[in-house]
One Martini backbone bead per residue (centre of mass of N, CA, C, O) as a GRO file, in nm:
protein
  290
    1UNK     BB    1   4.133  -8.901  -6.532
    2UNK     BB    2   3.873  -9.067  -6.565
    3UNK     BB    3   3.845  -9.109  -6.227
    4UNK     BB    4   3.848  -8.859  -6.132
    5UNK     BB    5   3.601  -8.773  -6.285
    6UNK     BB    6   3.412  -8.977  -6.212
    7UNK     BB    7   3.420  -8.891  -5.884
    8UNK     BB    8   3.362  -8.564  -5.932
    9UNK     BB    9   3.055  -8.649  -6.030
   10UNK     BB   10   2.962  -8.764  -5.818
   11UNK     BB   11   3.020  -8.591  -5.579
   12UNK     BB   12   2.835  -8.329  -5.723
   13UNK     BB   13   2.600  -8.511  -5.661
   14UNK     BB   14   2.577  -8.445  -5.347
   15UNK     BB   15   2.841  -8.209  -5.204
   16UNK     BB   16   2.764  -7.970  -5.429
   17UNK     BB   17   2.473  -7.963  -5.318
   18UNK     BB   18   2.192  -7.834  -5.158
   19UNK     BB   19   2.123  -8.075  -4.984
   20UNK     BB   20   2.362  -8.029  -4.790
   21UNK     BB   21   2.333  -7.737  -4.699
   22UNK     BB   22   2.052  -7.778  -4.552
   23UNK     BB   23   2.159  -8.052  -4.366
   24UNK     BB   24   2.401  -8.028  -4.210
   25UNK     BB   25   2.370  -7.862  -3.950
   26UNK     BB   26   2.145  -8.065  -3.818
   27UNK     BB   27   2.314  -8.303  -3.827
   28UNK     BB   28   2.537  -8.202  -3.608
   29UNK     BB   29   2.283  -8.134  -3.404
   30UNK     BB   30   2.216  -8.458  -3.387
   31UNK     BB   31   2.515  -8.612  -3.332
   32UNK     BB   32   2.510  -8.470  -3.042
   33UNK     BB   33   2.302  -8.579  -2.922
   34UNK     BB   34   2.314  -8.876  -2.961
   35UNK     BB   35   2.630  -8.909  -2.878
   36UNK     BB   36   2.587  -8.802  -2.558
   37UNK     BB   37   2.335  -9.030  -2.554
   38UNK     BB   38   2.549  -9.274  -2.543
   39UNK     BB   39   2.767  -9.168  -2.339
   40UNK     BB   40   2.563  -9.165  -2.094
   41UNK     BB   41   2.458  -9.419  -2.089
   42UNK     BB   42   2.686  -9.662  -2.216
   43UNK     BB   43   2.657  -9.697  -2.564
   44UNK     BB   44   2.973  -9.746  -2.638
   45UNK     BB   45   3.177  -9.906  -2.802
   46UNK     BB   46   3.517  -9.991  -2.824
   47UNK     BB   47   3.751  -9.794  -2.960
   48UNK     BB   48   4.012  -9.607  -3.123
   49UNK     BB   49   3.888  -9.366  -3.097
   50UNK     BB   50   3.855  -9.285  -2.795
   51UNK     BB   51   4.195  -9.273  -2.821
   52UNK     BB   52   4.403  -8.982  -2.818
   53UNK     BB   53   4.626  -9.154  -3.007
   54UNK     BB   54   4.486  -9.179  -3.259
   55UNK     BB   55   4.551  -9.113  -3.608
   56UNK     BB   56   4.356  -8.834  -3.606
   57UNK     BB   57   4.496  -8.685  -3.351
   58UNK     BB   58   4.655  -8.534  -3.062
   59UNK     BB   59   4.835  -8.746  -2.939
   60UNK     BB   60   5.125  -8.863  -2.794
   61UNK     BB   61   5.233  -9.186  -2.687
   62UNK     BB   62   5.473  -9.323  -2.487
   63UNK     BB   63   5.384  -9.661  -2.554
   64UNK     BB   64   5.515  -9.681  -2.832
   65UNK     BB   65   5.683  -9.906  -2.950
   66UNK     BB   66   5.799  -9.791  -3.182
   67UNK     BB   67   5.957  -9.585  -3.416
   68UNK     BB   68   5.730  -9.584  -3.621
   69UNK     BB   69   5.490  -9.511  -3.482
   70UNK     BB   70   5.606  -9.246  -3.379
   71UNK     BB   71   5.636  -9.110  -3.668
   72UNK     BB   72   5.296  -9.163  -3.723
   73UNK     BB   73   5.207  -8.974  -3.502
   74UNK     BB   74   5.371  -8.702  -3.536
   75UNK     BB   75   5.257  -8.682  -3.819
   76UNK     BB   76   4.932  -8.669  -3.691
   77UNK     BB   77   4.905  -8.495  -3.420
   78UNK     BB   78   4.758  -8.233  -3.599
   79UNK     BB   79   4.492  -8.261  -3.745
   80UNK     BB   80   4.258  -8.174  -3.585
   81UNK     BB   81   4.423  -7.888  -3.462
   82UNK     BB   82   4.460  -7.815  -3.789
   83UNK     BB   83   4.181  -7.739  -3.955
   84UNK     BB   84   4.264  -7.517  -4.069
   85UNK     BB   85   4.502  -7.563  -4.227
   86UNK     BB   86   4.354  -7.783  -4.425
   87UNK     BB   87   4.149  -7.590  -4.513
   88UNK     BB   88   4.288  -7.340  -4.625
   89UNK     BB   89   4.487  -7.479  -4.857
   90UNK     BB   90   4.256  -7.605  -5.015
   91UNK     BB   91   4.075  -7.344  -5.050
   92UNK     BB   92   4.271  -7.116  -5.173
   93UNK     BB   93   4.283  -7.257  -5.487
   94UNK     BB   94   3.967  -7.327  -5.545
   95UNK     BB   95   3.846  -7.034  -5.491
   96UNK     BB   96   4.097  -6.877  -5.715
   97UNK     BB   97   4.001  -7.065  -5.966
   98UNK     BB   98   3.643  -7.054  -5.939
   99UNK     BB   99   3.602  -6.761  -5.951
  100UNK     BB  100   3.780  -6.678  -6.218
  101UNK     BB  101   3.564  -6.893  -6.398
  102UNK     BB  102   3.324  -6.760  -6.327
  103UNK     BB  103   3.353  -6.436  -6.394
  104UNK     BB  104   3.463  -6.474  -6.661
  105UNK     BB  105   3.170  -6.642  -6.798
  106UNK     BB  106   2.921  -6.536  -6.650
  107UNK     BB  107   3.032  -6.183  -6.673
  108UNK     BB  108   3.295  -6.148  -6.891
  109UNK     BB  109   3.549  -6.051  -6.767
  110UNK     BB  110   3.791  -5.957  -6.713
  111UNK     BB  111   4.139  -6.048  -6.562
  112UNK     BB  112   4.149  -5.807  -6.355
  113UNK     BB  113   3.856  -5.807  -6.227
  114UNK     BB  114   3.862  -6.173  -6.196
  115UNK     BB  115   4.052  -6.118  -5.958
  116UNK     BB  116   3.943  -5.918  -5.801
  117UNK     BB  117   3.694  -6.071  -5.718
  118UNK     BB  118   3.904  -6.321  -5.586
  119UNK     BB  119   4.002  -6.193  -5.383
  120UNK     BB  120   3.703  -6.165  -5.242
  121UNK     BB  121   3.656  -6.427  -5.184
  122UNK     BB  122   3.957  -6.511  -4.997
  123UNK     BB  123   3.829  -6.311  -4.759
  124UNK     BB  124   3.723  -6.557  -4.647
  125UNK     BB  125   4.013  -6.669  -4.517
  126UNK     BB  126   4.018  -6.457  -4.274
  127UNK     BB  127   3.758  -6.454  -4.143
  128UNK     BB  128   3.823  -6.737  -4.050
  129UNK     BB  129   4.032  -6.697  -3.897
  130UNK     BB  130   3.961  -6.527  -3.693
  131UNK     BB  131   3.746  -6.682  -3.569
  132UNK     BB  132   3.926  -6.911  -3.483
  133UNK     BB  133   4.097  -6.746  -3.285
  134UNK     BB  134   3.926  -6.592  -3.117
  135UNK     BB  135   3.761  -6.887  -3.000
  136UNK     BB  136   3.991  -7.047  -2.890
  137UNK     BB  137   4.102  -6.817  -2.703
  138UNK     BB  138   3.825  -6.784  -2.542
  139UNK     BB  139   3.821  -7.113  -2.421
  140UNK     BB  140   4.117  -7.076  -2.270
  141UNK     BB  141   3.988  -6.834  -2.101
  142UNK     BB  142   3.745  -7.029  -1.989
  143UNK     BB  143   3.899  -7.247  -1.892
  144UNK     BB  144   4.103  -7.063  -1.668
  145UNK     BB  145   3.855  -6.909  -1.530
  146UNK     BB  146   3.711  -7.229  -1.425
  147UNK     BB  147   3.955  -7.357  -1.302
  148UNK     BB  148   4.145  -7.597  -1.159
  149UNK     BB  149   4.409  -7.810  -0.953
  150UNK     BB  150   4.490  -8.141  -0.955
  151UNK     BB  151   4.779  -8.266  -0.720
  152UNK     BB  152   5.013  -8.526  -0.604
  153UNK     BB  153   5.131  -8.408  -0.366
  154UNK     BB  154   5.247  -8.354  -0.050
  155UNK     BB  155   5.100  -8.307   0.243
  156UNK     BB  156   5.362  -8.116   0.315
  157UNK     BB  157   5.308  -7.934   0.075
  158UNK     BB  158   5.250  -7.690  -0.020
  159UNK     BB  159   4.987  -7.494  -0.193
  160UNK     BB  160   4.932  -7.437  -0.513
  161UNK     BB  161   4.877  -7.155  -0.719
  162UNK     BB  162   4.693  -7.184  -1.100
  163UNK     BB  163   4.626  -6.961  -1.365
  164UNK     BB  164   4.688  -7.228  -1.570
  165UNK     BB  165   4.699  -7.519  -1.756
  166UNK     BB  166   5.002  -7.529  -1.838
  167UNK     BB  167   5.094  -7.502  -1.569
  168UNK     BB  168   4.981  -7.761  -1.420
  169UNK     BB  169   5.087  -7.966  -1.602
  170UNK     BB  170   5.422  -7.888  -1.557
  171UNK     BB  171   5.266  -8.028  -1.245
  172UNK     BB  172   5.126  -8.288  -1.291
  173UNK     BB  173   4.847  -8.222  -1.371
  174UNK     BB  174   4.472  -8.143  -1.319
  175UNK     BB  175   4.245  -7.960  -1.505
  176UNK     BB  176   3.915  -7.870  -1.376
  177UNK     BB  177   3.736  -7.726  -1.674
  178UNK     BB  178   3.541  -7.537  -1.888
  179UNK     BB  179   3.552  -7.729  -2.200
  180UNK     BB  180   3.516  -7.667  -2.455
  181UNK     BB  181   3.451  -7.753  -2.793
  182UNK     BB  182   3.690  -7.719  -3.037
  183UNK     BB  183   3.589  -7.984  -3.223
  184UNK     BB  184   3.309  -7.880  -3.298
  185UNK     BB  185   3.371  -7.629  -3.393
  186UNK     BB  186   3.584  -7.643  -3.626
  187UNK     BB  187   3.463  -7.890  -3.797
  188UNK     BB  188   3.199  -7.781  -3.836
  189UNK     BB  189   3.291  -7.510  -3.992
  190UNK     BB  190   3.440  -7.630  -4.203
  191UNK     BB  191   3.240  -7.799  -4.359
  192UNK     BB  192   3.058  -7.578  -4.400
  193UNK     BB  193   3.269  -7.387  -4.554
  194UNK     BB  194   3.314  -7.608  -4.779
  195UNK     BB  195   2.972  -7.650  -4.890
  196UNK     BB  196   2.980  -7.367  -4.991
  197UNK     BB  197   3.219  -7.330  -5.169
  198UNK     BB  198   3.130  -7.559  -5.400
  199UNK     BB  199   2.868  -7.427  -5.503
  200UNK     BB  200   3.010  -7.288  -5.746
  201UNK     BB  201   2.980  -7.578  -5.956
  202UNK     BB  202   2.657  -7.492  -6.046
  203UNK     BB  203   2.808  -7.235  -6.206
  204UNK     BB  204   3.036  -7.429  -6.358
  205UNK     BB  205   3.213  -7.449  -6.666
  206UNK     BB  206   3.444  -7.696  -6.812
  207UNK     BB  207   3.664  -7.765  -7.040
  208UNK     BB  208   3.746  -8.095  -7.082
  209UNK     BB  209   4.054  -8.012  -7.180
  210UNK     BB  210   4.085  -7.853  -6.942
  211UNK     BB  211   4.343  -7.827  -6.736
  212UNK     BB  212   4.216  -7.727  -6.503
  213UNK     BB  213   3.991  -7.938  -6.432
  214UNK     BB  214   4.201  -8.125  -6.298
  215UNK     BB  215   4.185  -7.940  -6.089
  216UNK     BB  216   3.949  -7.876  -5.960
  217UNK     BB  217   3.891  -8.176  -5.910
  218UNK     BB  218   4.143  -8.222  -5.728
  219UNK     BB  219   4.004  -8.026  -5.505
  220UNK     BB  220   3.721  -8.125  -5.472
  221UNK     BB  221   3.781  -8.414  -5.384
  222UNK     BB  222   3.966  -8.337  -5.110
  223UNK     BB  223   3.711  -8.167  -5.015
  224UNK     BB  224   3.527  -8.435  -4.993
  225UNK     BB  225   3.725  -8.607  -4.800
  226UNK     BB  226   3.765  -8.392  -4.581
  227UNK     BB  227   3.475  -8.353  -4.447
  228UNK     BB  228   3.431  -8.656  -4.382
  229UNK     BB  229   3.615  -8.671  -4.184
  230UNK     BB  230   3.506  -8.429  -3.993
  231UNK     BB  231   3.243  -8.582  -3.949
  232UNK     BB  232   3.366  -8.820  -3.840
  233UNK     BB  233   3.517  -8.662  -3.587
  234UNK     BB  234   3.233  -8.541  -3.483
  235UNK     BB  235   3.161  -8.821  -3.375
  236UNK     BB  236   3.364  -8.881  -3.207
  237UNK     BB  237   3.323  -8.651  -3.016
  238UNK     BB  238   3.024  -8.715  -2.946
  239UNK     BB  239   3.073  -8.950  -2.825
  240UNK     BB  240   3.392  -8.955  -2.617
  241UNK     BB  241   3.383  -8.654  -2.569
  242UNK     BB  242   3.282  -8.472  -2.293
  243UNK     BB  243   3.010  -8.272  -2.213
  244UNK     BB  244   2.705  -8.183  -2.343
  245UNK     BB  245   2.773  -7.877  -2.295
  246UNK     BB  246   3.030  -7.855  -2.461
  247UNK     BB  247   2.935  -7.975  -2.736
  248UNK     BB  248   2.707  -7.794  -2.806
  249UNK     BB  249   2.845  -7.512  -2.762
  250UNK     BB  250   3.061  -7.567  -2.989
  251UNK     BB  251   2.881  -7.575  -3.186
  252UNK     BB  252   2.673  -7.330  -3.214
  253UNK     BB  253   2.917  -7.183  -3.296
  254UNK     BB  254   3.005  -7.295  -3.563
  255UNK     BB  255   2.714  -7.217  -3.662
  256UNK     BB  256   2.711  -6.904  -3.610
  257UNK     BB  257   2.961  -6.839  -3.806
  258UNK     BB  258   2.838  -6.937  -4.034
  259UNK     BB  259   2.558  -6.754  -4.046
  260UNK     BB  260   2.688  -6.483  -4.000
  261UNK     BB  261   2.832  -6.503  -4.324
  262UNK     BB  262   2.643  -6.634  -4.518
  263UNK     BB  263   2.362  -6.555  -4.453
  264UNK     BB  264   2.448  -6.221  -4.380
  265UNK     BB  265   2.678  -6.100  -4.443
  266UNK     BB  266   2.728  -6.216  -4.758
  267UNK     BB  267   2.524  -6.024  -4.885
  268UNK     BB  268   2.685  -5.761  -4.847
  269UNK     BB  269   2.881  -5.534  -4.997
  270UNK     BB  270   3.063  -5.562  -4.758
  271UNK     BB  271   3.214  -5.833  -4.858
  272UNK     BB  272   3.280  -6.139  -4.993
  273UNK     BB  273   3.087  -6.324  -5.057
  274UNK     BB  274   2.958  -6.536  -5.242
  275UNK     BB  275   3.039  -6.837  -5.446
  276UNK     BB  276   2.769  -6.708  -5.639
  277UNK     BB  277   2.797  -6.459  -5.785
  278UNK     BB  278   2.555  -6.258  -5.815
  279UNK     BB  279   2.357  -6.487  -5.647
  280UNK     BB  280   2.104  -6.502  -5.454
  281UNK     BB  281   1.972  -6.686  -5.183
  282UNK     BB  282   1.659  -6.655  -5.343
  283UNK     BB  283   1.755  -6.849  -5.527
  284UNK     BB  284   1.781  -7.172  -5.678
  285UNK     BB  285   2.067  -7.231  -5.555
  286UNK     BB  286   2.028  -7.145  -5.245
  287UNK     BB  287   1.761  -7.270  -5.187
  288UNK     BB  288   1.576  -7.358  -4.875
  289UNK     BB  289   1.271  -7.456  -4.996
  290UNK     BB  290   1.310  -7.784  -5.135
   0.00000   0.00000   0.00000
């Protein structure tokens, strides 16, 4: 417990600072931009982060020597392609307790309000799913949209024309479309989601001895591990992956979806409202000119 408490002190003087949320955004856009200028000079030596079948992507490889490997590349599978589930569940604990023990303490409310408060609070958990929902659908009807197939049959077979490019791929095709950077969008936003929601522990104080206490390190812990990732993943989608057409403005919708939800929407009475309830954005708290 004193590892975690101290791990937890640490990490909250860094990432659960204000000047993470200043300046992370722009960082993203700074790393968009070096890596894609690595990516285009081919200044970018081989490493396993390149190869799509790397464990923290997204692809099975068949020529996985072992059984062991293959059902660790299985269990990996799909760590960056949900990473709004891995966003989603460990946020849903640490907003509903940490919202609730905000409202307690800093503002007297009763167990009912303070629930109530909770609950307004985790309507950000849907807010980002529908964003989340919407966007990935957009990209892949624009890539479909904008895509043709290139297959390798006999030149006397018919030419089919397709659709989607699940219909390419199942005929051993390769589809050939503007392909939005669903990994800059998703990670960018999550990142930036997760740093917005730890502010909520700059106006939190809980019990020394408080059961809640190691709950809570124990989410924030796990929750600045996971931005890591992200952020490491974000890195290397710049450096080896897409075009930079295509991860620009990936990443820029996820700027986009973070900027109106926390700077705009969530300012205003019917919304779910900033991590640090009824602090106002220009206050000391939130300022963004320091």
């Amino acid at each position: 417990m004193e590892q975690l408490e101290r791990c937890s002190r640490s990490l909250r003087a860094g990432l659960a600072a204000g000047a993470v949320r200043r300046r992370l955004p722009w960082v993203l856009l700074g790393l968009v931009l070096l890596g894609s200028a690595l990516k285009d000079g081919d200044l970018v030596p081989e490493t396993p982060m390149q190869n799509k079948r790397n464990l923290l992507n997204v692809v099975v490889g068949k020529e996985s020597r072992s059984k062991l490997h293959r059902k660790v590349l299985l269990g990996q599978r799909y760590f960056v392609k949900v990473a709004w589930a891995w966003t989603f569940w460990l946020l849903l604990p640490f907003i509903g307790v940490t919202t609730y023990l905000f409202a307690k303490s800093k503002f007297l409310y009763g167990p009912t309000k303070s629930i109530l408060t909770a609950l307004r609070r985790l309507s950000a958990l849907l807010v980002g799913t529908a964003i989340w929902y919407v966007c990935t659908g957009l990209f892949m009807y624009i890539e479909n949209l904008t895509g043709m197939c290139s297959t390798s049959g006999k030149h006397n077979e018919p030419r089919r024309l397709y659709a989607t490019k699940q219909e390419c791929h199942q005929d051993n095709g390769i589809w050939n479309g503007f392909d939005i950077s669903g990994h800059c969008f998703l990670l960018s936003y999550c990142a930036l989601m997760i740093v917005e929601e730890m502010a909520v522990l700059e106006g939190l104080s809980i019990d020394q001895n408080s059961k809640l206490r190691v709950v809570v390190n124990s989410l924030f812990v796990s929750l600045c591990f996971l931005t890591m990732i992200w952020v490491f993943m974000f890195v290397c989608t710049a450096v080896y992956f897409h075009d930079f057409s295509q991860k620009l403005l990936g990443a820029l919708i996820g700027l986009s979806a973070w900027y109106v939800t926390y700077r705009v929407w969530y300012l205003k009475p019917f919304s779910p409202g900033l991590p640090l309830t009824n602090i106002p954005l220009s206050s000391k708290k939130y300022s963004y000119s320091r």
